[in-house]
mmCIF file of the C-alpha atoms, coordinates in Angstrom:
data_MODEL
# 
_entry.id   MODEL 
# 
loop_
_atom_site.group_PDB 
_atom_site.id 
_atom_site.type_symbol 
_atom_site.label_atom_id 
_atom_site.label_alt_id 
_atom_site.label_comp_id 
_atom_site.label_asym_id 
_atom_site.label_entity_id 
_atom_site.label_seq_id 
_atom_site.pdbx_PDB_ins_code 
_atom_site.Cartn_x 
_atom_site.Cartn_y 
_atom_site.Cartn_z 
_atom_site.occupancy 
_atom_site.B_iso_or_equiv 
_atom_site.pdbx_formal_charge 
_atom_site.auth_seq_id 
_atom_site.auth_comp_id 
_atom_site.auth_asym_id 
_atom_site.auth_atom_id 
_atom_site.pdbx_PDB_model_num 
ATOM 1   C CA . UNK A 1 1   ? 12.626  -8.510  -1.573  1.00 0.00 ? 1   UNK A CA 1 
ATOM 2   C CA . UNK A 1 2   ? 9.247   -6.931  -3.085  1.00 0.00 ? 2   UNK A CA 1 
ATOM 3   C CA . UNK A 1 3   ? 9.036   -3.379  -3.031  1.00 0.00 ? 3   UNK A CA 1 
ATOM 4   C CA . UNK A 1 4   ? 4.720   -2.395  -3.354  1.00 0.00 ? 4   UNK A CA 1 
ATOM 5   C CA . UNK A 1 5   ? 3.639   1.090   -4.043  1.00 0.00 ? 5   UNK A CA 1 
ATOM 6   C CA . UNK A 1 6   ? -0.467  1.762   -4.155  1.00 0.00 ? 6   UNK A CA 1 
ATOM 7   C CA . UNK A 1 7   ? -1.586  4.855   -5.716  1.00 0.00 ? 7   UNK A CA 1 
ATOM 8   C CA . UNK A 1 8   ? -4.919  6.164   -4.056  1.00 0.00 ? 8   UNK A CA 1 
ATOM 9   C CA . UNK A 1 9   ? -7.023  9.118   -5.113  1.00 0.00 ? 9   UNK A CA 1 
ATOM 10  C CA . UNK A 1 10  ? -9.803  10.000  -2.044  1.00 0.00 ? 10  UNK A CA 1 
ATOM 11  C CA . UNK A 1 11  ? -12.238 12.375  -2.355  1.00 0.00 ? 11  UNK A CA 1 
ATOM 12  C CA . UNK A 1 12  ? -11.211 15.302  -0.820  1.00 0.00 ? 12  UNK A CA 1 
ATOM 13  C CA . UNK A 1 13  ? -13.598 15.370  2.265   1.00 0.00 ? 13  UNK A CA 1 
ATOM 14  C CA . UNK A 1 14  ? -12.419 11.762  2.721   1.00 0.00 ? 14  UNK A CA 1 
ATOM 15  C CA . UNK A 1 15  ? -8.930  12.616  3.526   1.00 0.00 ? 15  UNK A CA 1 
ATOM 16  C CA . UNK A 1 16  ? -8.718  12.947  6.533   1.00 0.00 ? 16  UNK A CA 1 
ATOM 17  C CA . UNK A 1 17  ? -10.658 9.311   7.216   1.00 0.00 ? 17  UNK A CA 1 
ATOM 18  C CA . UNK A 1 18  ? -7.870  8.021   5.349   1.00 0.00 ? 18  UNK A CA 1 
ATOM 19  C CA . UNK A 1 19  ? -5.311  9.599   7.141   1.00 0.00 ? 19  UNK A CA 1 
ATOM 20  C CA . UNK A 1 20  ? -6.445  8.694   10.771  1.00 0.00 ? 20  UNK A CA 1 
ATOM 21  C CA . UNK A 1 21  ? -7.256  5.114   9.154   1.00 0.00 ? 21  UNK A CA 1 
ATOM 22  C CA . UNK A 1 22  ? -3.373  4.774   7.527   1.00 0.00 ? 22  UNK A CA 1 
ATOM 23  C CA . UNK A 1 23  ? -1.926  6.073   11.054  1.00 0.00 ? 23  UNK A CA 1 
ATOM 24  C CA . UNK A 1 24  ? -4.521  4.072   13.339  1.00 0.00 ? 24  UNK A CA 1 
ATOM 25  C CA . UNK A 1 25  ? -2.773  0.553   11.355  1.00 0.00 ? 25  UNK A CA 1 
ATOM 26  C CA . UNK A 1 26  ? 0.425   1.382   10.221  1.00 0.00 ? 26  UNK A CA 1 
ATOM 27  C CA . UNK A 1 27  ? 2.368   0.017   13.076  1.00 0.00 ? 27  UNK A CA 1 
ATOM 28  C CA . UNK A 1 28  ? 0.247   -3.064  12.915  1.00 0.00 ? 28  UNK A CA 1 
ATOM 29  C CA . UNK A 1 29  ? 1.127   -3.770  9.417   1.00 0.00 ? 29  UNK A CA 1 
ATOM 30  C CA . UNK A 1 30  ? 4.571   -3.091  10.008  1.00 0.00 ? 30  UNK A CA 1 
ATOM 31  C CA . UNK A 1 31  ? 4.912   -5.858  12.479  1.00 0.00 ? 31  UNK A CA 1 
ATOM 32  C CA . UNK A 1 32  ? 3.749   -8.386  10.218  1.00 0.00 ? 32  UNK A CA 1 
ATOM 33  C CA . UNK A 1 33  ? 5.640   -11.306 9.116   1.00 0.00 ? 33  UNK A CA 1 
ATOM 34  C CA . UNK A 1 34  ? 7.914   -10.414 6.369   1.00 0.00 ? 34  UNK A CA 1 
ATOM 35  C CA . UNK A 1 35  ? 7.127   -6.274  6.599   1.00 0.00 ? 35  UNK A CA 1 
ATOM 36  C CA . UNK A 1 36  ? 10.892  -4.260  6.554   1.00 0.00 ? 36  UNK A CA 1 
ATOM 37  C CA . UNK A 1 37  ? 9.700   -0.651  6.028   1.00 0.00 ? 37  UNK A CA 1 
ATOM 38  C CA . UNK A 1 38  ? 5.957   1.157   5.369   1.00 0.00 ? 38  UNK A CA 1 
ATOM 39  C CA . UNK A 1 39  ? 5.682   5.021   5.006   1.00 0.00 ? 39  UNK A CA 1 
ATOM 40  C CA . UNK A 1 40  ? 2.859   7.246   3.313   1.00 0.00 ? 40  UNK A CA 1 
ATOM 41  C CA . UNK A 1 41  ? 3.617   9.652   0.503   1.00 0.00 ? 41  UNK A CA 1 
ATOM 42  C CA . UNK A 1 42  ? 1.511   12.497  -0.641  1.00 0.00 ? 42  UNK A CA 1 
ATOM 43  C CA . UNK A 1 43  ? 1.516   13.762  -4.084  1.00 0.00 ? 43  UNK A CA 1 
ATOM 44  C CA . UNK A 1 44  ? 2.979   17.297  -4.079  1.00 0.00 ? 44  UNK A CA 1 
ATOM 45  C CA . UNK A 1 45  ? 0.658   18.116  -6.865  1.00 0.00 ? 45  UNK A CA 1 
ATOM 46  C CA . UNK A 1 46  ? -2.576  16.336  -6.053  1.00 0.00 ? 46  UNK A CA 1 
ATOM 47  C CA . UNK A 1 47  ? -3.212  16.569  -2.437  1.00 0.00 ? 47  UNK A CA 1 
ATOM 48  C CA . UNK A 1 48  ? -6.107  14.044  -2.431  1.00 0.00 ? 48  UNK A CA 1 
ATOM 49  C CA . UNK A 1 49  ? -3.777  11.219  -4.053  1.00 0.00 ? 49  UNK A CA 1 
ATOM 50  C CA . UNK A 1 50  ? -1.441  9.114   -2.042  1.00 0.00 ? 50  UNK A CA 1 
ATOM 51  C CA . UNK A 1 51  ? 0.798   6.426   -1.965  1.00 0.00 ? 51  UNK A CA 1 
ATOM 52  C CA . UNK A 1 52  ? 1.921   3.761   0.421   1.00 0.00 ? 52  UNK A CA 1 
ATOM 53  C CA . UNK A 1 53  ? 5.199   2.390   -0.139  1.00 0.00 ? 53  UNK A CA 1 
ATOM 54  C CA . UNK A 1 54  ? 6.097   -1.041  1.466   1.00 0.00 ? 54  UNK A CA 1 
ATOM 55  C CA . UNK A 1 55  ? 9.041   -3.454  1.205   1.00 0.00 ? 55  UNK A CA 1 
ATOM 56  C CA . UNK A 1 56  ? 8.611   -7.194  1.683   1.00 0.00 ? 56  UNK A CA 1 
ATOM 57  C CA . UNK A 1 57  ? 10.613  -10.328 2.157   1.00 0.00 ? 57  UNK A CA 1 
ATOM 58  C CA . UNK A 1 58  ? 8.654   -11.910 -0.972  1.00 0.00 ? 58  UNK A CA 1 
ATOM 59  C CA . UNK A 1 59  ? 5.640   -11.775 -2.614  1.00 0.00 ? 59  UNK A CA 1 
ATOM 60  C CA . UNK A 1 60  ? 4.249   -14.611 -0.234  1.00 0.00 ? 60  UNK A CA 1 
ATOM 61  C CA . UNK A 1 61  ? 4.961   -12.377 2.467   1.00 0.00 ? 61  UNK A CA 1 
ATOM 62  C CA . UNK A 1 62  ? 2.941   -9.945  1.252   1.00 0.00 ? 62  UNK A CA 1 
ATOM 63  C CA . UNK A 1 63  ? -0.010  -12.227 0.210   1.00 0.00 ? 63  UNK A CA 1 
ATOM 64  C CA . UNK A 1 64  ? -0.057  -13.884 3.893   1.00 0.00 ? 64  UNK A CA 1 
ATOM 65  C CA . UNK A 1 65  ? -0.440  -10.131 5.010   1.00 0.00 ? 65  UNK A CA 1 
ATOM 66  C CA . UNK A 1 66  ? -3.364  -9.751  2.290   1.00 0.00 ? 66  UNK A CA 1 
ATOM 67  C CA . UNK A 1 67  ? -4.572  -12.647 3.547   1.00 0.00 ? 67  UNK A CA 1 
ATOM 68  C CA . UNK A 1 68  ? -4.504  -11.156 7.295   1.00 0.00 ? 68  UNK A CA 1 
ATOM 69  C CA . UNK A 1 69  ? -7.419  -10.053 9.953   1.00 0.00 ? 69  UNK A CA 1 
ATOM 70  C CA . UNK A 1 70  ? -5.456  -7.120  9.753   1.00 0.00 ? 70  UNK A CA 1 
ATOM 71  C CA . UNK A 1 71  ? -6.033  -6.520  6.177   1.00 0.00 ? 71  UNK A CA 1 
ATOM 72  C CA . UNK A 1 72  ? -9.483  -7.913  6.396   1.00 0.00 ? 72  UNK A CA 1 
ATOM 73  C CA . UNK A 1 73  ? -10.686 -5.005  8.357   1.00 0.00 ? 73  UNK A CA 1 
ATOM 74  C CA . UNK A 1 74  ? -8.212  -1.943  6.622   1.00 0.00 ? 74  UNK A CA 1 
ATOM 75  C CA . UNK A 1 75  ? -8.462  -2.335  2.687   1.00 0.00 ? 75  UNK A CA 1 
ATOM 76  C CA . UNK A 1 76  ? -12.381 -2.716  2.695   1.00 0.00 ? 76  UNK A CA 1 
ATOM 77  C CA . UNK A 1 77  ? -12.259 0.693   5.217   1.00 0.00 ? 77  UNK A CA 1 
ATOM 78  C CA . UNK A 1 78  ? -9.936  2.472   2.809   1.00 0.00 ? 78  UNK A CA 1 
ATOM 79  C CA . UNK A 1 79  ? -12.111 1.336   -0.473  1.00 0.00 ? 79  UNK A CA 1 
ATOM 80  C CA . UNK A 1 80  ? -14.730 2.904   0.589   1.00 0.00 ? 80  UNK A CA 1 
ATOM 81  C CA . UNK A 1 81  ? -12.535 6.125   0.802   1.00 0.00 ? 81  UNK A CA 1 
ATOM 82  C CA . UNK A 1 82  ? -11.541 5.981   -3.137  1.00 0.00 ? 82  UNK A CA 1 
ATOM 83  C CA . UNK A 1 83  ? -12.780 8.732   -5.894  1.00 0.00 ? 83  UNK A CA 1 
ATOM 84  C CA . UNK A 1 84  ? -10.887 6.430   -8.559  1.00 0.00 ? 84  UNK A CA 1 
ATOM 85  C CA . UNK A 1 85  ? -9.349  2.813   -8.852  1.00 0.00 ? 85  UNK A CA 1 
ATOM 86  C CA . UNK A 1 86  ? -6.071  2.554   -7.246  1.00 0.00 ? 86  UNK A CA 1 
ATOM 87  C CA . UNK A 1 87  ? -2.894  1.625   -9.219  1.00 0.00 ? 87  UNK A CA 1 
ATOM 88  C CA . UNK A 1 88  ? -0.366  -0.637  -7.376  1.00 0.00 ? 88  UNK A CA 1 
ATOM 89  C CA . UNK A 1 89  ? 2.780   -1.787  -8.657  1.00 0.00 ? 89  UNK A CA 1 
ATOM 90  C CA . UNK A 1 90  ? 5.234   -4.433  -7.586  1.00 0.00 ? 90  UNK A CA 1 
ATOM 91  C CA . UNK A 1 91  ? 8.671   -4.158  -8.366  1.00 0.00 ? 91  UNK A CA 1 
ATOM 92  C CA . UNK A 1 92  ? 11.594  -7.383  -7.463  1.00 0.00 ? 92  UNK A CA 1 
ATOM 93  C CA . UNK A 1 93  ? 14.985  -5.073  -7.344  1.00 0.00 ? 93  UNK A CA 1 
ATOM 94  C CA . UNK A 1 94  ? 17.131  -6.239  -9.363  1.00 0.00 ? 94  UNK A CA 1 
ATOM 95  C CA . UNK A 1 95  ? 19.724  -8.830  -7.823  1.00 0.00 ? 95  UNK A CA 1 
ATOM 96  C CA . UNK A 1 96  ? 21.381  -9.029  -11.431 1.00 0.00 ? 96  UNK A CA 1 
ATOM 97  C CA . UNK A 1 97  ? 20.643  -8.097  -15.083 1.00 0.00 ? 97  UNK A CA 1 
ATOM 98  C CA . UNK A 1 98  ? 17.053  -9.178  -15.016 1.00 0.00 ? 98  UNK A CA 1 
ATOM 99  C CA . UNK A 1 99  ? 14.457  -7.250  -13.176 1.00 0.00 ? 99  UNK A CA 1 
ATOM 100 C CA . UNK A 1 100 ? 10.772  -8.181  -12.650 1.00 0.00 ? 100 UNK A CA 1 
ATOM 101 C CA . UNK A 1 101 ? 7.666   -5.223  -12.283 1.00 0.00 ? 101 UNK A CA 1 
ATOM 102 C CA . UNK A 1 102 ? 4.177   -5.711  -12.692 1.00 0.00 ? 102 UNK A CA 1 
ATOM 103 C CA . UNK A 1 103 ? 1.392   -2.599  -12.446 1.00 0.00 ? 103 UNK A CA 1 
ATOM 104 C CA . UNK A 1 104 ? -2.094  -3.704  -11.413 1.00 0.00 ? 104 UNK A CA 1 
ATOM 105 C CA . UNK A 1 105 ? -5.364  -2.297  -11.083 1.00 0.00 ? 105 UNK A CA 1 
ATOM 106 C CA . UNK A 1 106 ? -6.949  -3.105  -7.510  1.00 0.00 ? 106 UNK A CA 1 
# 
């Protein structure tokens, strides 16, 4: 399994595009092939920053999604939204001793 978390920080006025864009796709993307749980978290602190949170089957399920229609259409909408680079980070739980995390800028 592949657990992805994106931190986004919107513009304030561009919220609530965000929002209605997140809810408008979220069931979509969690039928995809491989998808096992999606939710949206807001930062307690910094309303204007969010993150999605996402577990996969495997890292090629997720890149088949990112290679999607789907996605096609919803990351270049929610780009456009951004007041800063997002921050996403990939995480393998660990099945034994060894774990596996990698933090990317988008």
């Amino acid at each position: 399994m592949l657990i992805r978390i994106v931190r986004m920080t919107f513009a304030p006025e561009n919220v609530g595009a965000f929002l209605q864009l997140f809810h408008n796709s979220a069931d979509q993307i969690r039928q995809m092939p491989g998808c096992r749980f999606l939710e949206l978290w807001q930062d307690a602190d910094q309303p204007h920053v969010y993150c999605t949170h996402s577990h996969w089957e495997s890292a090629e399920t997720l890149n088949a999604y990112r290679r999607s229609a789907l996605f096609g259409q919803v990351w270049p909408a929610t780009k456009r939204l951004f007041a800063a680079p997002p921050l996403a980070f990939s995480v393998h739980p660990a099945s034994s001793a060894r774990t596996n995390s990698t933090a990317t800028l988008l």
